[in-house]
C-alpha positions as CSV (number, residue, x, y, z in Angstrom):
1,X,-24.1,-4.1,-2.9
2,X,-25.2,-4.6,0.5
3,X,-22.2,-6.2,1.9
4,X,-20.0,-3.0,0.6
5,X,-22.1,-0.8,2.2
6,X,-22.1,-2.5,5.4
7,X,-17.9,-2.4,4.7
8,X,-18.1,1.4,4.4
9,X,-20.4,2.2,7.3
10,X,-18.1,-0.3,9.3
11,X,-15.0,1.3,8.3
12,X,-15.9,4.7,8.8
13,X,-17.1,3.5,12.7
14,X,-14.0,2.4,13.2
15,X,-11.9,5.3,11.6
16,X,-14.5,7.7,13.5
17,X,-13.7,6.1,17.1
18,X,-10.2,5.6,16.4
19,X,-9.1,8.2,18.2
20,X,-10.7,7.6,20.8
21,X,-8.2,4.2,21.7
22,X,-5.4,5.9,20.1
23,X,-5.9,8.7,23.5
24,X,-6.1,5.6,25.8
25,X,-3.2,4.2,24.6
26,X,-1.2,6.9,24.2
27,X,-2.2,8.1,27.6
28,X,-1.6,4.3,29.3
29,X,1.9,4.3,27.4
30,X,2.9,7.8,28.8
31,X,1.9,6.7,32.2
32,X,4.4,3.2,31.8
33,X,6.9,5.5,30.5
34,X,7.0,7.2,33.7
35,X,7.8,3.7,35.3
36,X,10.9,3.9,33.1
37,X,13.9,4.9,32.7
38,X,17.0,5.4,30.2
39,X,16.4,4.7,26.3
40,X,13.0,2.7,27.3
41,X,10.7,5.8,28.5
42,X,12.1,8.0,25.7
43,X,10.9,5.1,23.3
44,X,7.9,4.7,24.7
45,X,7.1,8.2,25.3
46,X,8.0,8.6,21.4
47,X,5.6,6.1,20.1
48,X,3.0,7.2,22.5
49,X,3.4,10.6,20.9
50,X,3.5,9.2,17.2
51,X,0.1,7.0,17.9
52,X,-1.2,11.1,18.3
53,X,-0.8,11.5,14.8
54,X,-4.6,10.5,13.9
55,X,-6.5,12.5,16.4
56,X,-4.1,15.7,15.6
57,X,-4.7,15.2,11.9
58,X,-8.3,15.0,12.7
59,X,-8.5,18.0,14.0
60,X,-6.1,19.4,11.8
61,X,-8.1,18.6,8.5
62,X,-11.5,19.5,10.1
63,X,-10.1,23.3,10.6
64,X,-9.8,22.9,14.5
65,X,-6.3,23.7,16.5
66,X,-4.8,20.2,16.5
67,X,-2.4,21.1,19.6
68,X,-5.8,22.7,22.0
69,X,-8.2,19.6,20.4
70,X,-5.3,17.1,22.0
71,X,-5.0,19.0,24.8
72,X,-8.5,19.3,25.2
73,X,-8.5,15.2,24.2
74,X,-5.9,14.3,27.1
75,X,-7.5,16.3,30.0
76,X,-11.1,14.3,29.3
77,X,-9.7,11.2,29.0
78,X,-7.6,11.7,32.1
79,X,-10.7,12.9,34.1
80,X,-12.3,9.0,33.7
81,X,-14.4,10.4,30.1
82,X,-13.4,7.3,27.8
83,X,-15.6,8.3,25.3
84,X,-14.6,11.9,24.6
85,X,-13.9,12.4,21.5
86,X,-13.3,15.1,18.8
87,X,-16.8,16.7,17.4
88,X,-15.1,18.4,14.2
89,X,-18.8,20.3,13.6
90,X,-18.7,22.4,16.6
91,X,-14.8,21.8,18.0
């Protein structure tokens, strides 16, 4: 019983700060895209955008604006604040 709880409480950690790489990544990859060009960038710019699809459905099921919470997201994590992250109690 123990060891499944620990599971869970891991699990949610790492679901819960999942979205914090996923805007480091995605960010890093649009940044490499720039460096880019032809059928490359647009591939890497796509995947950086599909990688978004946790945080926005984060906010999206926790009754926030999805598009302003990733917005929001990009701007912190662009400003040096690596661990800024959705709070979907206050937004």
């Amino acid at each position: 019983m123990e060891l499944a709880l620990r599971f869970q409480l891991l699990h949610f950690q790492v679901l819960f700060l999942s979205h914090l790489l996923i805007t480091q990544l995605s960010l890093r990859l649009r940044r490499y895209a720039s460096e880019e060009t032809g059928r490359s960038q647009l591939a890497i710019e796509a995947f950086a955008s599909d990688m978004e699809i946790i945080p926005r459905s984060l906010a999206g099921n926790s009754g926030l604006d999805s598009i302003d919470m990733l917005v929001v997201m990009r701007v912190a994590h662009e400003a040096g604040k690596k661990n800024f992250g959705l709070d979907v109690h206050t937004g």
